[in-house]
C-alpha positions as CSV (number, residue, x, y, z in Angstrom):
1,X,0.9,13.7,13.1
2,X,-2.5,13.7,15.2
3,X,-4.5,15.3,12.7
4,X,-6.0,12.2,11.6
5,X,-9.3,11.6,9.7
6,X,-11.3,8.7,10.7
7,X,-12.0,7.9,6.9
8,X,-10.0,4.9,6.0
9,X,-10.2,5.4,2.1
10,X,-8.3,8.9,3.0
11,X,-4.8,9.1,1.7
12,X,-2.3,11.1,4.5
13,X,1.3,11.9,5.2
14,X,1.9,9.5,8.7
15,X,5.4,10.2,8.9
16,X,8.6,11.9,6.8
17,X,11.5,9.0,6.7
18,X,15.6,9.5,5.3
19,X,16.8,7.1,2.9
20,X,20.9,6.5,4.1
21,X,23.6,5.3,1.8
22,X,22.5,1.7,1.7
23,X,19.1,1.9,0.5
24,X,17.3,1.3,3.7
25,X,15.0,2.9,5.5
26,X,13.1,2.6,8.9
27,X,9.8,2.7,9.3
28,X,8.5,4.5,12.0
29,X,7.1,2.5,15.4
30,X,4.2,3.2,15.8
31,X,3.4,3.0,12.2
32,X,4.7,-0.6,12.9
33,X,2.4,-1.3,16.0
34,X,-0.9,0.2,14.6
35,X,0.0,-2.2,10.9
36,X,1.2,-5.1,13.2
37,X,4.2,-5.4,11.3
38,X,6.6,-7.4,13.4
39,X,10.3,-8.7,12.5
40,X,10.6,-11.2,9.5
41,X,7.0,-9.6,8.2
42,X,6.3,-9.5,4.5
43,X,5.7,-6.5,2.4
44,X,4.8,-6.5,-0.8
45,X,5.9,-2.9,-2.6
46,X,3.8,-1.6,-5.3
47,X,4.8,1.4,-7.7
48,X,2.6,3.5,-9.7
49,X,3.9,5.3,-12.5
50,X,3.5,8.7,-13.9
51,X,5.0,9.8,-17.3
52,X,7.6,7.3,-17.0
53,X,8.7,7.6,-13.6
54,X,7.6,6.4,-10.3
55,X,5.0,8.6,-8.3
56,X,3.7,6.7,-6.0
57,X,5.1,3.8,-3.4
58,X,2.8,1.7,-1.1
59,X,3.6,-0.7,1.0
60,X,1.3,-3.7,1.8
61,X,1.6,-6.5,3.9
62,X,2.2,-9.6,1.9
63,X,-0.6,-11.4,4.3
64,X,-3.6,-9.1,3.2
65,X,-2.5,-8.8,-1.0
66,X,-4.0,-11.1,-2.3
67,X,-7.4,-10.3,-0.5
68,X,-6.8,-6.6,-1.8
69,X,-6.1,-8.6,-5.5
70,X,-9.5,-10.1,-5.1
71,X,-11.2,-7.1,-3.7
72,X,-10.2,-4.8,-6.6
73,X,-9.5,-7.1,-9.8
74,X,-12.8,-9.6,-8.6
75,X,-15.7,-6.7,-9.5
76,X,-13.6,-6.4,-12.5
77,X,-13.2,-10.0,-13.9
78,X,-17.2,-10.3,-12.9
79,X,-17.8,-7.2,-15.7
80,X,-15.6,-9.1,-18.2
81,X,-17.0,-12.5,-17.4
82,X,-20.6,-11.0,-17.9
83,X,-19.5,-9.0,-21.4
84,X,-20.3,-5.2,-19.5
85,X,-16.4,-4.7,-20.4
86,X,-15.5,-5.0,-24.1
């Protein structure tokens, strides 16, 4: 997959993995090098759903969550604090 745009908000496919018979799945190397994931890493699994079922599945590494919390519910709880959200 070397098609890659440099545009890190930009959603893409980086690989195509198989589910087997237990549940597991592997994630792909070099996926694993460019996240630094390494053996006994965290990853937190987050679902979005659509109509009742599950669309979407990210993975994130347990270390950066809670900065992503802050990132995205922080603006947020500044509009509520200030009375812009009702």
């Amino acid at each position: 997959m070397e098609a890659r745009n440099n545009n890190p908000s930009c959603c893409k496919v980086e690989a195509v993995v198989s589910v087997d018979e237990r549940g597991q799945m592997i994630l792909p190397k070099e996926i694993r090098d460019r996240a630094q994931i390494r053996a006994g890493d965290k990853l937190a699994v987050v679902t979005w759903e659509k109509e009742g079922n599950v669309s979407y599945i990210c993975l994130i590494k347990a270390s950066n969550f809670s900065e992503l919390i802050k990132e995205i519910l922080g603006p947020m709880a500044k509009e509520i604090i200030s009375g812009e959200i009702k």
